[in-house]
N, C-alpha and C positions, 0 to 999 in steps of 0.2 A: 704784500706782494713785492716782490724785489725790483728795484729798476733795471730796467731793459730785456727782461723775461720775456716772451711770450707764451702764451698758453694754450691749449685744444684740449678736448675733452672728446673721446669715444669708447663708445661700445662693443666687445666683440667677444666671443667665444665663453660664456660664464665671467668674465673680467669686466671693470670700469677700469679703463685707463686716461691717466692724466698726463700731459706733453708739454713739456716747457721748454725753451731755448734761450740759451746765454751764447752770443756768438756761436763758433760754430759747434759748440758743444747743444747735444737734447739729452734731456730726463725724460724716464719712462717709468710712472709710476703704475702699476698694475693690482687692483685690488681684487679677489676674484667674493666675488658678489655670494656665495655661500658663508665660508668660512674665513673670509674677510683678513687674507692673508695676503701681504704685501711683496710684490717680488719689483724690482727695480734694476734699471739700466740706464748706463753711463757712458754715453760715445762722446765722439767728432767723426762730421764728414770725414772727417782729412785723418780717417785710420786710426783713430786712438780709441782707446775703452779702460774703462775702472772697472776692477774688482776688488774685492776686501784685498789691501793690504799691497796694492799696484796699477798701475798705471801699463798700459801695453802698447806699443808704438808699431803700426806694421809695414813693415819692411819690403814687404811682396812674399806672394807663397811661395816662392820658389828659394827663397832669401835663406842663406846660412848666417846666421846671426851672434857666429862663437868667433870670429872673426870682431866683431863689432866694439865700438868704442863709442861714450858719450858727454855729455860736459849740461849742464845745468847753468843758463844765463850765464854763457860764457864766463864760466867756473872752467877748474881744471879737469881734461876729459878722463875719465875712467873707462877701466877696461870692463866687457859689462859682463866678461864669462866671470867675472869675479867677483861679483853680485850674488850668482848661483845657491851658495849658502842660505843667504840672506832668504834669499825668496823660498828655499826650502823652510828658511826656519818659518816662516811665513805660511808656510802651506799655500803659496801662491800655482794655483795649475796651469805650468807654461806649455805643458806635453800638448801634441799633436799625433795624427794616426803617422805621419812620415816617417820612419827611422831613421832618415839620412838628412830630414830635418823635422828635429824633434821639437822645437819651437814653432813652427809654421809659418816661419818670416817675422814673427813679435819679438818685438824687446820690451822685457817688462824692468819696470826700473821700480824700484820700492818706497811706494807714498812718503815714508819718516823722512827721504833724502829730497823732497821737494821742497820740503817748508812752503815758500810761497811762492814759487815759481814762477816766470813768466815763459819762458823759452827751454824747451831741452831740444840739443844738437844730438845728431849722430850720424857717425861716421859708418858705414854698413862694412867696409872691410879697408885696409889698408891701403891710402892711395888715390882712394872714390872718392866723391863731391860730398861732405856734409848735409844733412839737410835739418831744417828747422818744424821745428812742432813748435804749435801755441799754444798754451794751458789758459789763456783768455775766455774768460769764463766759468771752467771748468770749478775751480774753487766757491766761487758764488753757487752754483748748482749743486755742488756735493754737499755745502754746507747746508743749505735748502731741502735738500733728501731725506736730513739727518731729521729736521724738523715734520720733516712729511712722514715718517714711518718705516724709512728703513734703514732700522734701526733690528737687529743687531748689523753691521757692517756686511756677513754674509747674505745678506737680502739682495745684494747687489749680483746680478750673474753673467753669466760669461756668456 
């Protein structure tokens, strides 16, 4: 058991689910009680979620996010329409039903560039207040996941 986890254990719908927290991050491990198939989920309170291959930082629904700029433990900031690529190559799914905003206010930034991160910053448009995400936790619980079953990476969902 990891230190400073907590854990819950329920029942619901054909699933056993298991619940753990690392700071403000929880795990949601989901095993559905026939065919014993693992499906898994990666938040924070404070707006964030994993999916294979990113991290999603949300901004507000309303949020244009191609404007947006960010910096990793006060690292040098990057512009984050120019990530785009990247998360394509990724297969990362940032689409939303919006058209006019096709992200839905998240900024996904791609797991490779976090290494071990403590802090990512961003800037939402040109000019605005920065603000700061905690990745506290989040590393201890992913790594945790990987050991629990969900495993291949796509288990994780959105």
């Amino acid at each position: 058991m990891l230190c400073g986890l907590t854990a819950a254990a329920a029942s619901a719908q054909g699933y056993d689910r298991q619940l753990f927290g690392v700071g403000e991050w929880r795990l949601s491990i989901a095993r559905d009680r026939f065919s014993q198939e693992v499906v898994c989920d990666l938040r924070a309170r404070s707006a964030m979620r994993y999916v294979e291959g990113a991290i999603g930082f949300q901004l507000g629904r309303r949020g244009d996010v191609l404007q947006s700029w960010y910096g990793i433990d006060n690292g040098e900031p990057r512009r984050w329409r120019d990530q785009l690529p990247e998360l394509a190559r990724l297969r990362v799914n940032i689409n939303d039903r919006d058209m006019d905003r096709p992200t839905g206010g998240m900024l996904w930034v791609p797991i490779d560039q976090l290494g071990d991160a403590k802090v990512v910053t961003i800037q939402r448009r040109p000019g605005s207040k920065p603000r700061q995400f905690s990745l506290d936790g989040f590393w201890r619980l992913h790594d945790y996941a990987i050991t629990q079953g969900c495993t291949p990476e796509s288990r994780f969902f959105r």
